[in-house]
C-alpha positions in Angstrom: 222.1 109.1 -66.9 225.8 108.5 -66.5 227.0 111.9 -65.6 223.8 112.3 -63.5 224.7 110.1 -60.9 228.6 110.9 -61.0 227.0 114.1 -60.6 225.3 113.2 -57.5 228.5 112.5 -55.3 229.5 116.4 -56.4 225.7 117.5 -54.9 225.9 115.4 -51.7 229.7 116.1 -51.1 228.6 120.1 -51.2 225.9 119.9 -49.6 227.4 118.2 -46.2 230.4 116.3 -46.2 231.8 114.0 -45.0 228.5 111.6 -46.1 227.3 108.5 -46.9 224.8 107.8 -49.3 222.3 105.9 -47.5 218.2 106.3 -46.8 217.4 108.5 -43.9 218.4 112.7 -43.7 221.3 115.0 -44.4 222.5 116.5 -41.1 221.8 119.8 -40.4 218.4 119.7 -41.2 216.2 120.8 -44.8 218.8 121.4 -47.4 217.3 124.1 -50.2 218.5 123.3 -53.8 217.7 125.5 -56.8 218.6 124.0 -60.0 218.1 126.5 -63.4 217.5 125.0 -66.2 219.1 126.7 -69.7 216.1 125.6 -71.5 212.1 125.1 -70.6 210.4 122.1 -68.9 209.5 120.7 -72.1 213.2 120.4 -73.3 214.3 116.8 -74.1 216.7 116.6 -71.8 215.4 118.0 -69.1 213.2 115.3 -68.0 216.4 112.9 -68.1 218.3 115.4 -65.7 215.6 115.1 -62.9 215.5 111.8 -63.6 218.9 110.9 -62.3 218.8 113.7 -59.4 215.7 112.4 -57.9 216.9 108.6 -58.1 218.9 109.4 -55.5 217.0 112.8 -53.9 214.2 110.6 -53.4 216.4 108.7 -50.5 216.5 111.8 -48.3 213.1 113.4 -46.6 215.2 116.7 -46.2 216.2 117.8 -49.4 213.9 120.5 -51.5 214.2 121.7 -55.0 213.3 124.6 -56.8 213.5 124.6 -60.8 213.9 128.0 -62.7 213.5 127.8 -66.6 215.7 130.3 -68.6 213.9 129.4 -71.9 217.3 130.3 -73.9 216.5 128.6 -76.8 213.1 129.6 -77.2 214.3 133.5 -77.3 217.6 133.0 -79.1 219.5 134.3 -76.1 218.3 137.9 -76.5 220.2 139.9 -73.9 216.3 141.4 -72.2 215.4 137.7 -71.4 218.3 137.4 -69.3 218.1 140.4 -67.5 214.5 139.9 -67.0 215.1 136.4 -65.5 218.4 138.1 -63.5 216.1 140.3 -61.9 213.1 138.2 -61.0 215.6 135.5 -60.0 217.4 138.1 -57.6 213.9 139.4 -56.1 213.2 135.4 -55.4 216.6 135.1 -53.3 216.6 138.2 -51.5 213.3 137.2 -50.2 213.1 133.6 -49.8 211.9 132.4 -46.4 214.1 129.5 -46.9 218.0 130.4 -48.0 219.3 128.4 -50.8 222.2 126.0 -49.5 223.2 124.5 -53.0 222.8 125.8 -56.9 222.4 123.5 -59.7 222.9 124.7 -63.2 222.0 122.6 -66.2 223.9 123.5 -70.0 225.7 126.2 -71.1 223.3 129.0 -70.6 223.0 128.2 -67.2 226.3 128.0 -66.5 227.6 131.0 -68.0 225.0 133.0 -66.4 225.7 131.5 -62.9 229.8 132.5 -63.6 228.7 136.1 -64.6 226.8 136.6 -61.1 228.9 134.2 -59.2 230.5 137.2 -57.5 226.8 139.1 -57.3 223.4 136.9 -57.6 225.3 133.6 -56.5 228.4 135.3 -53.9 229.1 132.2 -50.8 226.6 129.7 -52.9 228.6 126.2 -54.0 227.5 125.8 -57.6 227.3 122.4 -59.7 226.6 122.3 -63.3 225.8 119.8 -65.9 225.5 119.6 -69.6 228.2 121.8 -70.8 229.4 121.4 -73.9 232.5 124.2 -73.6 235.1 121.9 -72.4 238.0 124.5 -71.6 235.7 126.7 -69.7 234.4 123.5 -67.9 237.9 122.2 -67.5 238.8 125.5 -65.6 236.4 126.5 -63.5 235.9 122.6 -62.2 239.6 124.0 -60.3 237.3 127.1 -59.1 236.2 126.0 -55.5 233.2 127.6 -55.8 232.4 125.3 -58.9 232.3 121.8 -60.0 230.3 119.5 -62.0 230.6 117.5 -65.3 231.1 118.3 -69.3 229.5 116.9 -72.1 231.8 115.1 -74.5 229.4 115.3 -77.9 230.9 112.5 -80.1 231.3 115.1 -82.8 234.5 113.4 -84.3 232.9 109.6 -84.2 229.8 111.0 -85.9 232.2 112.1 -88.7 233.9 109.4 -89.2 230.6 107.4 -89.2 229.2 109.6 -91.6 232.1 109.4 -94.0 232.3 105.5 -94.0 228.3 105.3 -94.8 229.0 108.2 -98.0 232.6 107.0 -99.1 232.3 108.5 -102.3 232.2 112.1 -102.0 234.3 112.7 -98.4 232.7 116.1 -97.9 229.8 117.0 -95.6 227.6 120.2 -95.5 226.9 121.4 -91.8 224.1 123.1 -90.4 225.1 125.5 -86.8 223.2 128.4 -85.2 224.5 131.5 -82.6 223.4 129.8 -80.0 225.7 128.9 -77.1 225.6 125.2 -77.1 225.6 125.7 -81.0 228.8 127.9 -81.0 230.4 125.5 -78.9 229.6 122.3 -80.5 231.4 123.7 -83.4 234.5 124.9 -82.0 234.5 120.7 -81.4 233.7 120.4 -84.7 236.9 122.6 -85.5 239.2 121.5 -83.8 238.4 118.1 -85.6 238.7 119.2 -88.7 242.0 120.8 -87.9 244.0 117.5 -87.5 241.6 115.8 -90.6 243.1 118.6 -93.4 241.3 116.0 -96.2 237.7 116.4 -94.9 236.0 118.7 -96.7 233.1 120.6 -95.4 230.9 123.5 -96.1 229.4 125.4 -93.2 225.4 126.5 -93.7 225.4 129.0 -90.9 221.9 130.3 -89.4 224.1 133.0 -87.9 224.1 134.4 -91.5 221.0 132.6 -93.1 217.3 132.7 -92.5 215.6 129.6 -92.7 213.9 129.9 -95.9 217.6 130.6 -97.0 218.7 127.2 -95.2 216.1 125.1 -97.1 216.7 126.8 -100.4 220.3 125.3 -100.5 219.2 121.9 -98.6 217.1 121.4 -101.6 220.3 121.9 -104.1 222.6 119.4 -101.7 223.1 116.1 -103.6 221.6 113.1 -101.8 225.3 111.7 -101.9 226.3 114.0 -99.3 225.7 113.7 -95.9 224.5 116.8 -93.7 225.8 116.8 -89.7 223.3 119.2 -87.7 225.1 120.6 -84.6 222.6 123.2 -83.6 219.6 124.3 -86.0 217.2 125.8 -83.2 217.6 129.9 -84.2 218.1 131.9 -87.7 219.6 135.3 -88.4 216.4 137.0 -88.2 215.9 135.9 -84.5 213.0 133.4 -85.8 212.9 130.0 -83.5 213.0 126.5 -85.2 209.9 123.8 -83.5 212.7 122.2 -83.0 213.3 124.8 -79.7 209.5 124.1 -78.9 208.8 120.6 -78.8 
């Protein structure tokens, strides 16, 4: 809820600045936001995010949002679900009565489809994003002055170390990742952990090359000794989606 409300300075400061934040209206009349979501409405976090726009949204009578689901986790990032949701998001802009003043775009997904268009779909629209997990790309396009926003720091060393001092014995770890964006990221943090810790031992059960009857076959042959870290477990190799995508 943190980063929701730093975000909200960034989403105020574009949409009119200079401003304070105070009850009453933005100047300059209705203010159109469309905020896309990587995942559905149904996601965990998704609930949370609106949650910490609309405690401070809620102070304005002259602020409108749109929500647009990309649903990336539910088909695995297959490249016909985002040109499907390109298009039909493309037909929505060209003929909106009202224009859109301000783009929100929440986790990775989102953001890496809003820097692929952000020259086409999204060309003269300030864009804000949330959720990210890639740090560097994050990092470099907050200089962009077309983009800003905030990252999200997943403790992924802290969790190690916690995990090692609760199994002592063994200091290994098995750990469970998928191809999906956030996935992919997480574990280049997870990598780049393990480069500077050359005595932690870990074995990687990748879904990128395992189904998920494959993934429970070996689960089942992990000693109860040895702790298993779960970045991202939502996708297999065959394309099939984990309940955990679906909740």
């Amino acid at each position: 809820m943190g980063n929701s409300k730093r975000i909200i300075a960034l989403l105020i400061f574009c949409l009119s600045a200079p401003l304070l934040l105070k009850a009453g209206n933005i100047p300059g009349g209705t203010k159109n936001i469309l905020y896309i979501s990587s995942y559905s409405n149904t996601f965990p976090t998704f609930p949370q995010q609106v949650r910490g726009l609309e405690s401070v949204f809620r102070k304005y009578d002259n602020i409108n949002v749109d929500y647009e689901f990309m649903y990336s986790r539910n088909y695995a990032n297959m490249p016909i679900n985002v040109k499907l949701f390109s298009d039909l998001l493309g037909y929505k802009l060209r003929h909106a009565i009202y224009p859109v003043d301000l783009v929100i775009v929440a986790d990775d997904d989102a953001f890496n489809f809003a820097l692929d268009r952000r020259h086409t779909l999204f060309n003269g629209l300030p864009v804000v994003f949330l959720g990210v997990n890639d740090l560097k790309k994050a990092r470099k396009f907050n200089h962009d002055p077309q983009f800003t926003g905030v990252a999200e720091n997943v403790s992924i060393g802290k969790t190690v170390e916690l995990m090692l001092k609760l199994f002592p014995n063994k200091g290994e770890i098995y750990i469970i990742c998928d191809n999906t964006v956030t996935g992919l990221a997480n574990l280049k943090v997870f990598f780049e952990y393990a480069a500077v810790h050359p005595k932690l031992k870990y074995t990687l059960l990748d879904l990128k090359e395992l189904s998920f009857d494959e993934l429970y076959s070996k689960l089942s042959k992990i000693p109860s000794s040895i702790p298993i870290l779960i970045i991202s477990p939502y996708a297999d190799k065959e394309k099939k989606i984990s309940l955990l995508a679906r909740p």
